[in-house]
KEBA-515016 format. One line per field, with one value per residue (C-alpha): y negated, z negated, x; residue number from 0. Coordinates in nm, 3 decimals, padded with zeros to 5 digits. Last residue first. Layout:
REM residues N
Y = Y/...
Z = Z/...
X = X/...
nr = NUM/...
This chain:
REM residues 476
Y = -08.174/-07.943/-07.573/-07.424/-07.280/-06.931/-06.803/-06.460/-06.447/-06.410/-06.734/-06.951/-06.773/-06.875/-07.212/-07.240/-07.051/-07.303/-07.583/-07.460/-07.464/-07.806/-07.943/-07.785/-07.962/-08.303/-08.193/-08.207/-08.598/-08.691/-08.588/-08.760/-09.070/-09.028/-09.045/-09.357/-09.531/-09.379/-09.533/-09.864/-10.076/-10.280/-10.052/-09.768/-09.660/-10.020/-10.102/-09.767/-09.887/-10.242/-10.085/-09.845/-09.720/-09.780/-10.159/-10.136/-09.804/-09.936/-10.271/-10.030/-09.835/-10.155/-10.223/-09.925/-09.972/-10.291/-10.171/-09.904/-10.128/-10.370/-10.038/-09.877/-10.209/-10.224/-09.855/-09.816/-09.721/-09.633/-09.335/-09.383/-09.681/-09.805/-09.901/-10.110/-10.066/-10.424/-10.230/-09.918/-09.617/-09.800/-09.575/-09.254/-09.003/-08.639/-08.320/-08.021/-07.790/-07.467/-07.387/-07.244/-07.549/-07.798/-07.890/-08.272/-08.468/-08.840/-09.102/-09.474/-09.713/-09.939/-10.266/-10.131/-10.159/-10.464/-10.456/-10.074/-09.845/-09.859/-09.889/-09.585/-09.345/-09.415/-09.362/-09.030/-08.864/-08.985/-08.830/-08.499/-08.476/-08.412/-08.688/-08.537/-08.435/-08.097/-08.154/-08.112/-07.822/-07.672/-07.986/-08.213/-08.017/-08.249/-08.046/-08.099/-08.423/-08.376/-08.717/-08.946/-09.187/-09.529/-09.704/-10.010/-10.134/-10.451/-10.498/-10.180/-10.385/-10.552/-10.339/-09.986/-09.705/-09.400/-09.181/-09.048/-08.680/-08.484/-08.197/-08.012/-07.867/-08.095/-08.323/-08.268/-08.359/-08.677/-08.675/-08.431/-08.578/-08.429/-08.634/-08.854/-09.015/-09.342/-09.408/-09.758/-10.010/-10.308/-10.142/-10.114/-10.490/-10.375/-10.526/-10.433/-10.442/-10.177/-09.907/-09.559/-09.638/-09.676/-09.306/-09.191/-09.360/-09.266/-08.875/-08.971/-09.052/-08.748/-08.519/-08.656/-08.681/-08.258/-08.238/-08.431/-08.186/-07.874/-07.525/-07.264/-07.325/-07.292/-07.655/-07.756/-07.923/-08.107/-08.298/-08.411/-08.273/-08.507/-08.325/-08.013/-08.124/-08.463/-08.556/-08.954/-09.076/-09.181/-09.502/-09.401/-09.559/-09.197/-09.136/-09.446/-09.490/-09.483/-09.392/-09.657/-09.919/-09.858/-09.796/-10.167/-10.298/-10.090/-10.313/-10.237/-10.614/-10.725/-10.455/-10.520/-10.902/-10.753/-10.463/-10.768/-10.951/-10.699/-10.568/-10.939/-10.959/-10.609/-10.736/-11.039/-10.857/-10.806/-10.870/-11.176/-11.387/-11.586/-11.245/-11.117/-11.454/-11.376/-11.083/-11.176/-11.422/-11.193/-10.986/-11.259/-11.357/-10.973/-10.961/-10.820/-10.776/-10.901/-10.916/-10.691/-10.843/-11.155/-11.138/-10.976/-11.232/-11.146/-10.996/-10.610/-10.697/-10.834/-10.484/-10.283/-10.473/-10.423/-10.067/-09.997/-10.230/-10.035/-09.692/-09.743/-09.893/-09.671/-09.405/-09.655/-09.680/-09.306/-09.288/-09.515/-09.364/-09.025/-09.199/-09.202/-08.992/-09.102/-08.772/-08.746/-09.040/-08.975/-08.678/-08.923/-09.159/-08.888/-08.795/-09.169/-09.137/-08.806/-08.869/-09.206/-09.050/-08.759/-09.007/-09.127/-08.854/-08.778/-08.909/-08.772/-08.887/-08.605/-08.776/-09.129/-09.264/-09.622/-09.748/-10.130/-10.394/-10.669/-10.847/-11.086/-11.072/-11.130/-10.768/-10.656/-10.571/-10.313/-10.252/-09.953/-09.711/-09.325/-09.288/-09.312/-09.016/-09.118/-08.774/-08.772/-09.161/-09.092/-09.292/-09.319/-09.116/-09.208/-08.889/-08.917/-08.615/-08.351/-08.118/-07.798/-07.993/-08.139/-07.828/-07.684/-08.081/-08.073/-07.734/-07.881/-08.186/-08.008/-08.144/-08.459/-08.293/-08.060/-08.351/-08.527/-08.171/-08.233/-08.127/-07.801/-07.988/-08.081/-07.712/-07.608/-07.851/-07.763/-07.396/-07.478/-07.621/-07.296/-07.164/-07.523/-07.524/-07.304/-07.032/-07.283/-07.414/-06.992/-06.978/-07.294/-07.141/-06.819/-06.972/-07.157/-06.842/-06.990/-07.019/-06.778/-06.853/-07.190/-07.465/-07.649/-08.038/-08.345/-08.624/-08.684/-08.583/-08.931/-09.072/-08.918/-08.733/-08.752/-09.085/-09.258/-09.195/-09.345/-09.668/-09.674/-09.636/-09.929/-10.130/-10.030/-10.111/-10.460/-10.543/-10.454/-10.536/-10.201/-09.977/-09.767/-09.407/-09.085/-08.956/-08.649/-08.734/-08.407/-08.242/-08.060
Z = -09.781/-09.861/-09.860/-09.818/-10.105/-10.056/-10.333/-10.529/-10.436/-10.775/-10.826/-10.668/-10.895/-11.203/-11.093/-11.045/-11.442/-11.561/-11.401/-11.543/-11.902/-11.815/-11.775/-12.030/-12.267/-12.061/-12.172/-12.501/-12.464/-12.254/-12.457/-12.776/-12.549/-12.473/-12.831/-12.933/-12.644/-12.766/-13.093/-13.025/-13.102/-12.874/-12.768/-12.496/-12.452/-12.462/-12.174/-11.965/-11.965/-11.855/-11.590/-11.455/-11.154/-10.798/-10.851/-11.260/-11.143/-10.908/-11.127/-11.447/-11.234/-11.138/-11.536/-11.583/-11.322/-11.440/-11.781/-11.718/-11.522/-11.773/-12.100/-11.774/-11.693/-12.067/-12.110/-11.801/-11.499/-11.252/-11.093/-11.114/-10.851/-10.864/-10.501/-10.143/-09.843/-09.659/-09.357/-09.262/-09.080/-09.017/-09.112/-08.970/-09.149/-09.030/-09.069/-08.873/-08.646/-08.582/-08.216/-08.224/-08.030/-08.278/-08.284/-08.375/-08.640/-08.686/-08.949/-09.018/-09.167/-08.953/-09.112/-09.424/-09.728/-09.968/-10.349/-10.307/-10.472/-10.237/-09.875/-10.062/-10.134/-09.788/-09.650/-09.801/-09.730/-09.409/-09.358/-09.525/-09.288/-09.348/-09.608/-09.964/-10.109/-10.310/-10.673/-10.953/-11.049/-10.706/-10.558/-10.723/-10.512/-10.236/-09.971/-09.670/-09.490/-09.263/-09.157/-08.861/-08.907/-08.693/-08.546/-08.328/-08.057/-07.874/-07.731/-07.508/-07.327/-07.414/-07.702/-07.702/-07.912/-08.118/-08.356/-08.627/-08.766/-09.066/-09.111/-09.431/-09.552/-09.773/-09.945/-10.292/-10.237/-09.957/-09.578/-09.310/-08.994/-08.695/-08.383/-08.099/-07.815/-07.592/-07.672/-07.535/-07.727/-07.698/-07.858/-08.150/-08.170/-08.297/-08.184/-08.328/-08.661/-08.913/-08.771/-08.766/-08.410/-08.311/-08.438/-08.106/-07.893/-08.030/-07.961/-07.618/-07.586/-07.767/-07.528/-07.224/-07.364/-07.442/-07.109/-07.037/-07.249/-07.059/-07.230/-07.065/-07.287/-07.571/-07.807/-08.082/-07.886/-07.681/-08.039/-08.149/-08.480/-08.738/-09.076/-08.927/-08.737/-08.688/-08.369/-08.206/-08.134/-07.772/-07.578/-07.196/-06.978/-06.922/-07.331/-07.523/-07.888/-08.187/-08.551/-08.707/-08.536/-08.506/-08.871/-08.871/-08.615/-08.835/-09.169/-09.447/-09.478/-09.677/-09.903/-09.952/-10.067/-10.367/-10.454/-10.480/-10.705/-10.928/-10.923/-11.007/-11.273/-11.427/-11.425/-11.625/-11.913/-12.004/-12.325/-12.420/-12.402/-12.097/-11.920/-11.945/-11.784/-11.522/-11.476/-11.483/-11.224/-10.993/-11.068/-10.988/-10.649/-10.540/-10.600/-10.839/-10.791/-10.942/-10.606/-10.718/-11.130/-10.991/-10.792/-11.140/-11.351/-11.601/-11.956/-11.829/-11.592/-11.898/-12.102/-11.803/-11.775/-12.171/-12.148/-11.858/-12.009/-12.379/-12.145/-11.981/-12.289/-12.489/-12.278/-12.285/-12.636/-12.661/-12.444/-12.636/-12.994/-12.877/-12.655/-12.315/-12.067/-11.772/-11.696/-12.022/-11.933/-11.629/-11.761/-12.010/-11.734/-11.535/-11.862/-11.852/-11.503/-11.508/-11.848/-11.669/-11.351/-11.543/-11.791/-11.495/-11.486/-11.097/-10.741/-10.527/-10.376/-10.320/-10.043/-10.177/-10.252/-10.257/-10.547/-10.579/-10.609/-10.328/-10.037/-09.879/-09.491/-09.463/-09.339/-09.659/-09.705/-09.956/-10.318/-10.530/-10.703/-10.624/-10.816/-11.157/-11.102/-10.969/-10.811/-10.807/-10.692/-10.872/-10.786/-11.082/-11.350/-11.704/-11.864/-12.159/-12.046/-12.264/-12.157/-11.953/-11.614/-11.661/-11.656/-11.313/-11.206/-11.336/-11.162/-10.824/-10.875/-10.889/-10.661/-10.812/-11.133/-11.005/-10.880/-11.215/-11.358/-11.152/-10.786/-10.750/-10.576/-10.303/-10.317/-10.265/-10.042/-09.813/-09.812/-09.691/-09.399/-09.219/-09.287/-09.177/-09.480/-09.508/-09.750/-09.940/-10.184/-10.270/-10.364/-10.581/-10.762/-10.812/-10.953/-11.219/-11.350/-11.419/-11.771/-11.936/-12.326/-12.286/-12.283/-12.623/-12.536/-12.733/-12.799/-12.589/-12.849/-13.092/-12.834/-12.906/-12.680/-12.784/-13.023/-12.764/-12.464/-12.694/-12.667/-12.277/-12.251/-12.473/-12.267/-11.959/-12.145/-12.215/-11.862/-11.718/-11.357/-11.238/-11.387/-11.659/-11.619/-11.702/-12.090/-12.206/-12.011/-11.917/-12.109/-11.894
X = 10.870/10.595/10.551/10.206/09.996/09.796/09.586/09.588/09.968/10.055/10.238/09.917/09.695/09.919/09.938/09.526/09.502/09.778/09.564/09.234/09.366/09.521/09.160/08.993/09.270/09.198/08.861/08.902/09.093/08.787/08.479/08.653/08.683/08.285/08.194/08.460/08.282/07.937/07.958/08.131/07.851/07.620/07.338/07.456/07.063/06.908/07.164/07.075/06.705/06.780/07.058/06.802/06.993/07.057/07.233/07.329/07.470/07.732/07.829/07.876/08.102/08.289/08.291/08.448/08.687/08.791/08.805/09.051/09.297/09.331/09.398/09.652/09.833/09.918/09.962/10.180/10.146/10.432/10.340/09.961/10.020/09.688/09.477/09.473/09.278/09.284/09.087/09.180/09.095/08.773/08.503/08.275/08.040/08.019/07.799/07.880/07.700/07.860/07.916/08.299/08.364/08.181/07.820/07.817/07.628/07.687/07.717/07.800/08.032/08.180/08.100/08.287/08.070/07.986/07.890/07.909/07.664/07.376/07.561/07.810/07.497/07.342/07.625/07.755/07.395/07.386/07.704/07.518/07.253/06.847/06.866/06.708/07.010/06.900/06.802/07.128/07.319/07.436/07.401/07.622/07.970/07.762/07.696/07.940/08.041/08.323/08.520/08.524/08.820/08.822/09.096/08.995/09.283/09.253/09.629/09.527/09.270/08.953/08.892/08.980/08.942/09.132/08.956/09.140/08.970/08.866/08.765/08.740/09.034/09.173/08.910/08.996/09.354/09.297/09.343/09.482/09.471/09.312/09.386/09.150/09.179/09.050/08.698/08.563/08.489/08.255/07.938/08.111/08.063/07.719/07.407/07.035/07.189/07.339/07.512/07.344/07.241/07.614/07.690/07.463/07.703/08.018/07.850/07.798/08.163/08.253/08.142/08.253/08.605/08.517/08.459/08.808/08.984/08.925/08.898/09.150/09.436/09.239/09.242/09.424/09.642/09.403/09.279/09.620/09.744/09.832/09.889/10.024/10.159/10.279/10.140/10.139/09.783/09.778/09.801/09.832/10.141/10.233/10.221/10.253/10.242/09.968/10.028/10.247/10.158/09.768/09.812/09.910/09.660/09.368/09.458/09.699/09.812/09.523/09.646/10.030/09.857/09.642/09.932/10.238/09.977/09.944/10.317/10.395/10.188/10.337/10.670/10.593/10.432/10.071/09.870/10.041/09.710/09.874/09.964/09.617/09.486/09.698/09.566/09.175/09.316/09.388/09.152/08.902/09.077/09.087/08.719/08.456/08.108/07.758/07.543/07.223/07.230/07.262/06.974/06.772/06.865/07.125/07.032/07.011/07.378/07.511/07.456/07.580/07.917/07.958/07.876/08.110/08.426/08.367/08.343/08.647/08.798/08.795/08.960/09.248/09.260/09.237/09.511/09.729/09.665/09.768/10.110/10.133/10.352/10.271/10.106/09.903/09.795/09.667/09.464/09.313/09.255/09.078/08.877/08.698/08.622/08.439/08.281/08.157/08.061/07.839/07.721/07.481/07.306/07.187/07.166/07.367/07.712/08.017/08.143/08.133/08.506/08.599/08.487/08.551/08.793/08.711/08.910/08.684/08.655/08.276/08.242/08.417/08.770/08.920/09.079/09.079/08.895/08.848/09.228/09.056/08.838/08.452/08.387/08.013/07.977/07.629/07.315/07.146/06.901/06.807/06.722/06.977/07.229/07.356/07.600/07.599/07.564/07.877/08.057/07.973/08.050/08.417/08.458/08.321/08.533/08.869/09.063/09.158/09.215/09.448/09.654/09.599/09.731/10.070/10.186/09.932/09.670/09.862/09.974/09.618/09.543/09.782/09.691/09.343/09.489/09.511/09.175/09.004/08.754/08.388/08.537/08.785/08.459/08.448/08.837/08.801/08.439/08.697/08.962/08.779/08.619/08.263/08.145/07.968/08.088/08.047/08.315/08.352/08.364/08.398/08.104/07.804/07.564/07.682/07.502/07.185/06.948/06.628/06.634/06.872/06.608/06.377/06.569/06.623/06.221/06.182/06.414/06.229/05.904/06.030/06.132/05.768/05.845/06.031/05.745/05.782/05.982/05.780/05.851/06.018/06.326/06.512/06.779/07.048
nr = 475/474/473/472/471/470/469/468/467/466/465/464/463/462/461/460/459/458/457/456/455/454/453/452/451/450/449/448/447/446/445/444/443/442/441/440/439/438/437/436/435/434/433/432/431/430/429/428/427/426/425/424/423/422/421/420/419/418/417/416/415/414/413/412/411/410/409/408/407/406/405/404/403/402/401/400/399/398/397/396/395/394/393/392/391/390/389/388/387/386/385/384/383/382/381/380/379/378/377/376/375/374/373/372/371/370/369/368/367/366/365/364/363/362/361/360/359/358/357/356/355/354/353/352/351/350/349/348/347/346/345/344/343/342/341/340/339/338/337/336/335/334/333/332/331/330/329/328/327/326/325/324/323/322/321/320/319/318/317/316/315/314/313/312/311/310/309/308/307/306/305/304/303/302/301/300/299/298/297/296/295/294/293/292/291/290/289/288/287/286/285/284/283/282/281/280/279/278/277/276/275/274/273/272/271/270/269/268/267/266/265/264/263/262/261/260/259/258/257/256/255/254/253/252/251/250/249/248/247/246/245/244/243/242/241/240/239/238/237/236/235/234/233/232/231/230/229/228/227/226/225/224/223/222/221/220/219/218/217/216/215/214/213/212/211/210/209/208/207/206/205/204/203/202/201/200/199/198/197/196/195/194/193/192/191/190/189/188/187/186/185/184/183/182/181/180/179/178/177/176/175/174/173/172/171/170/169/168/167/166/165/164/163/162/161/160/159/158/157/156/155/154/153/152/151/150/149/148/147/146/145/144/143/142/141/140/139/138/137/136/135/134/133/132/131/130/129/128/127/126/125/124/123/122/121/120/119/118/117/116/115/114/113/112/111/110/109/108/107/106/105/104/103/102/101/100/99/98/97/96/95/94/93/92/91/90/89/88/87/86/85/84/83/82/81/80/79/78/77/76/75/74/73/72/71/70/69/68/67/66/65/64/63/62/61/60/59/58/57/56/55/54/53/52/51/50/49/48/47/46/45/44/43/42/41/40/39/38/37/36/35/34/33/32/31/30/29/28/27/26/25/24/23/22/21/20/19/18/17/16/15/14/13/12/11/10/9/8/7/6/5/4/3/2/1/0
């Protein structure tokens, strides 16, 4: 990984950050970031998989596997670790941000803020450090390759599409170094704007009919998908109690995972205290937090990538049981980042995740906070806790098409753009992109090779599934 051979100018002196971007092109130039060759000692695929199992629920690590091994996107989802051992053999300009680490096509979508405004943004921060920025871009502009591949696309169309990741990136970035600073910070992108970013799509002839109405049909499906829905669906009576129904093994409630002779209520106890603690990582001297009480709790299985580290759905109550509040705690390891980048420099890894989301995100779930808790078997785990739900929408990936695909791309390139523009130098990254073409042509070169890399690794995964080297479970 190159590093910058000059010390970054201060925040205020505009022209100096533009200047720094600029020499950052001379070292490491753009044409640089183009294709990929693997090296000659890189990591057995298999292996770095089988090691990232060692500290996952044993019995759900089988899941994930054959989660993973539906399609190549699957694999792709799953595979950040691998993606990240190769990243750090290729050039990087020097200009550091806040990585989402994993920023794959599926990783955006549509949610609710605090201010109850539906907006597109990433939605995914577990693997968060700060780092190259052209690591989330390559990342994000390969998953759409790999997608494409899937749906079937064309050469020409994928590299379009690839394109136009970077293209809607490098054009976000160079408005966000011209804006005003405050603008700069709030810049985001809501359901109303893509809504009409659609429609304007349509006008120009660039979308058809059915593909408007599957927009608009996703923006109002997610302002449905809200805690009192999954409440619905998840939560029933048991004795006149509410509890979280089982579906084993992807909802398993938290007694029955327990020893016979280990009693629930102390555990209750337990996590009551630890609700309490989580409240001081939420912003604001009062949290309406504060006015629930903990009811139950399951272990869900959640995500490709992320199977096999817990996870869990935490029921509450309002006023009474017609007040419910879902939240999800989930397992925050080491960043799959850390092994080729500096150490995360919070002392827990769901402070880690938060910190990383509160900076990137234009808005963040009210609910978002951390917690560390020493489990049964007395190792102490990291976790950060959401709503379950709230107005979560995303892409259908079975059912895109190149249109919706080439509109799609650009919003989450720009969104990206947004991200880094906030934790990053966006001035400095600006001056490096310039205003041609010349690293969105590089980095779609980078993405069709490594959709190759990418189906190499797949074919070695599926053939250690068929030899028994690693378990996969059956699914319905």
């Amino acid at each position: 990984m190159n590093e910058a051979s000059d010390t970054a100018p201060p925040p205020t002196d505009f022209a100096a950050r533009e200047a720094w971007g600029r020499r950052a092109r001379r070292r490491v130039p753009r044409s640089s970031h183009a294709g990929w060759r693997p090296p000659a000692d890189r990591p057995d695929p298999v292996a770095l998989l089988e090691g990232q199992a060692e500290t996952r629920v044993p019995e759900l690590v089988p899941i994930r596997h054959a989660r993973m091994l539906a399609s190549p996107f699957a694999f792709y989802r799953g595979a950040a670790l691998l993606m990240a051992a190769d990243l750090a053999t290729t050039p990087d300009s020097g200009l550091p941000v806040q990585l989402c680490g994993d920023a794959h096509l599926a990783n955006f979508g549509l949610f609710g803020t605090p201010e109850r405004r539906l907006l597109f943004d990433i939605n995914d921060f577990d693997e968060t450090l700060p780092g190259p920025w052209e690591w989330d871009l390559k990342r994000l502009a390969a998953s759409f390759e790999v997608a494409g591949r899937h749906r079937g696309f064309t050469d020409a169309e994928r590299v379009a599409v690839a394109r136009n990741v970077v293209r809607g990136y490098r054009e976000r970035m160079s408005r966000a170094a011209a804006s005003r600073v405050l603008d700069a910070w709030y810049d985001r992108l809501d359901a109303n704007q893509v809504a009409a970013w659609v429609r304007a799509e349509r006008e120009a002839n660039r979308l058809d009919k059915q593909l408007v109405k599957r927009a608009e049909t996703a923006i109002a499906k997610a302002r449905t998908r809200d805690s009192l829905r999954a409440f619905s669906k998840l939560v029933h009576r048991v004795d006149g109690e509410l509890r979280i129904m089982a579906d084993p093994p992807l909802i398993v409630p938290y007694e029955d995972l327990l020893p016979l002779d280990r009693s629930h209520e102390d555990d209750v106890a337990v996590m009551r205290g630890i609700l309490r603690s989580y409240e001081a990582t939420l912003p604001g001297a009062r949290h309406p937090v504060a006015e629930f009480s903990f009811v139950h709790m399951a272990r869900k299985v959640v995500g490709v990538g992320s199977v096999g580290t817990r996870a869990w759905i935490l029921l509450l109550r309002g006023r009474d049981d017609d007040d419910p509040l879902l939240l999800q705690a989930k397992q925050a390891e080491a960043s799959v980042l850390e092994r080729y980048l500096s150490p995360s420099g919070y002392p827990q890894h769901g402070e880690r995740v938060v910190r990383g989301q509160r900076l990137m995100q234009a808005a963040s779930d009210l609910f978002l906070g951390w917690q560390q808790v020493t489990g049964p078997d007395g190792v102490v785990r990291d976790f950060y806790l959401r709503q379950l739900h709230d107005w979560k929408g995303g892409a259908d990936l079975d059912v895109m098409v190149p249109s919706g695909a080439m509109l799609y791309a650009t919003a989450c390139g720009e969104t990206l753009a947004r991200a880094h523009a906030r934790s990053g130098d966006r001035v400095a990254i600006a001056a490096y992109l310039g205003s041609s073409d010349r690293f969105d042509r590089a980095l779609a070169e980078f993405a069709s090779d490594y959709a190759d890399q990418n189906e190499r690794d797949f074919a070695a995964f599926a053939d250690a599934v068929a030899s028994g080297r690693l378990a996969a479970a059956e699914l319905a």
